[in-house]
Phi, psi and omega in degrees: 000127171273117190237200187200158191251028172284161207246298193226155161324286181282338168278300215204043189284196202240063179292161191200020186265337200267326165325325170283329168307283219291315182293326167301322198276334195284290223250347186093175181296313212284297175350285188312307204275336172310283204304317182268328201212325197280311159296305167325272215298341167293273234307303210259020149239015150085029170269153165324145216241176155253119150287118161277140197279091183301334167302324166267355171231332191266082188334144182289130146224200205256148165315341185245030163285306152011303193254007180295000000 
């Protein structure tokens, strides 16, 4: 799950588009809609979460790949 640390609307709201892009552009739409909206919305209604089978759409990388 991808969140954000807003707090209220106005002050600190709880933008997510560039982060929901950057994951699209990285892992692609199936990854991006798991991570913003298809997993959120399991957590806060108790339904199963989704895994996309990562062996099959996602390159093995080194862990401090991550951090480019």
């Amino acid at each position: 799950v991808i969140a954000s640390d807003g707090h209220d609307c106005e002050r600190r709201p709880p933008v997510m588009d560039e982060a929901r892009a950057w994951l699209q552009k990285k892992y692609g739409g199936v990854l991006a809609d798991a991570l913003c909206v298809t997993n959120p919305g399991a957590a806060l209604t108790g339904d199963d979460m989704y895994l996309p089978n990562p062996d099959s759409q996602f390159p093995v990388r080194k862990w401090y790949e991550f951090w480019r």
